[in-house]
Structure formats: C-alpha cells, structure tokens
C-alpha positions as CSV (number, residue, x, y, z in Angstrom):
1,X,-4.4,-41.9,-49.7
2,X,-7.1,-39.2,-49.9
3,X,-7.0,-36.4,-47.5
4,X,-10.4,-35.6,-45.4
5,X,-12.1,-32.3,-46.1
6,X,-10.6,-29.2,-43.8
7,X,-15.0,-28.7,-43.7
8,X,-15.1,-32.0,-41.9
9,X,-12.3,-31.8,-39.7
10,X,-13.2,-28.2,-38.6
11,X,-17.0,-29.8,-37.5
12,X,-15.4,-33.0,-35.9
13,X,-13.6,-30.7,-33.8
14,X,-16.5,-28.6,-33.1
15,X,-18.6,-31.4,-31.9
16,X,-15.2,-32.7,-29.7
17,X,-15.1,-29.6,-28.1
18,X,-18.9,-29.4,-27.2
19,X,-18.9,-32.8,-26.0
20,X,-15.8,-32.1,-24.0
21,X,-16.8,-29.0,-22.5
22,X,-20.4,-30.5,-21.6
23,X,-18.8,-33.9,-19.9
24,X,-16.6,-30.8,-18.0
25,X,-20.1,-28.7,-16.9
26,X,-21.5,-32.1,-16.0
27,X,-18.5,-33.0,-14.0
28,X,-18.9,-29.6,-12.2
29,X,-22.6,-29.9,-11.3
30,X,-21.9,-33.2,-9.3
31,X,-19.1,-32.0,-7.8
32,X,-21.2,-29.3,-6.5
33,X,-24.3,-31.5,-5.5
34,X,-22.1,-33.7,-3.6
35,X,-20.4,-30.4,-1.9
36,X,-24.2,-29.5,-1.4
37,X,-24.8,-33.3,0.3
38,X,-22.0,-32.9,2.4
39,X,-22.6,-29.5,4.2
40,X,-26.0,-30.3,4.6
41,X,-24.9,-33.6,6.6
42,X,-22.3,-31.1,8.6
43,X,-25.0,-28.9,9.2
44,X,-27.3,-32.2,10.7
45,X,-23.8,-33.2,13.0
46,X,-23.9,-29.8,14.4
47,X,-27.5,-29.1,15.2
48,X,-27.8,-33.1,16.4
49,X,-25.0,-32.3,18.8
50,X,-25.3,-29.1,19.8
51,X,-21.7,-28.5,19.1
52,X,-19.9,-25.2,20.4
53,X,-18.9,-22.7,17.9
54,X,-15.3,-23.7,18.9
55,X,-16.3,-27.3,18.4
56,X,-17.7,-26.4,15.0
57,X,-15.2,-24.3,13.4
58,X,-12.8,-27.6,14.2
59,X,-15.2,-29.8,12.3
60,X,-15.3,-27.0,9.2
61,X,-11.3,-27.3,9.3
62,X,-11.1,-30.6,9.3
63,X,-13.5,-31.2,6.8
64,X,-11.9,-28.5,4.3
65,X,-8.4,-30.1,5.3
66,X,-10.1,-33.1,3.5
67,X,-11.3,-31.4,0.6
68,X,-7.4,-29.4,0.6
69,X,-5.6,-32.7,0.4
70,X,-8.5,-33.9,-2.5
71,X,-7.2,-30.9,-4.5
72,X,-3.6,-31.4,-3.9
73,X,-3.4,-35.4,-4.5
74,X,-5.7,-34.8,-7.7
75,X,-2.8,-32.3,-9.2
C-alpha cells in the first residue's frame, strides 16, 4: 500500500479547514439575520400596541428566555 504525500495531506487539510470555517461564518450571518428579523417584528408588536415600558421589558424577557433555553437545549 503506498502512502499519500505529507504535501497532499497538509493541502486537503487546508481546504477542510477553509471549507469548515466558511460553512461556520455562514452559519453565523443567518443566525444573525434571523436575530435581525425577529427584533424587527418585536419592535412592530410594540409600536402596533402601544405597549408600556413595563409591558415591553416582559415581552424582551420572555423572548430572550426563548433564545436562553435555544442555547441551553443546543449544548
């Protein structure tokens, strides 16, 4: 069995990595636009209903509570 060349192996790995750590930048962008898409509809709840600052913090907690429990089921 003939070995493959260290040269090779060293630019498979290089293109893993860049292929890895684009799919990870990619993954980070939409996790951001969708962050953006959901504020922005927060944002549209409040102003539409003319919600209290009390009334608003309680829809930011409840909404981060979501995001919280995202983070800790994904671990």
């Amino acid at each position: 069995m003939q070995s493959i060349p260290r040269a090779k192996v060293t630019n498979c790995e290089n293109v893993m990595t860049s292929m890895l750590s684009q799919a990870n930048q990619e993954g980070q962008q939409d996790k951001a636009y969708s962050v953006s898409i959901r504020l922005n509809a927060l944002a549209i709840i409040i102003v539409k209903n003319q919600l209290s600052p009390a009334a608003t913090s309680e829809l930011l907690m409840k909404e981060a509570a979501k995001y919280e429990a995202q983070a800790v089921g994904g671990l």
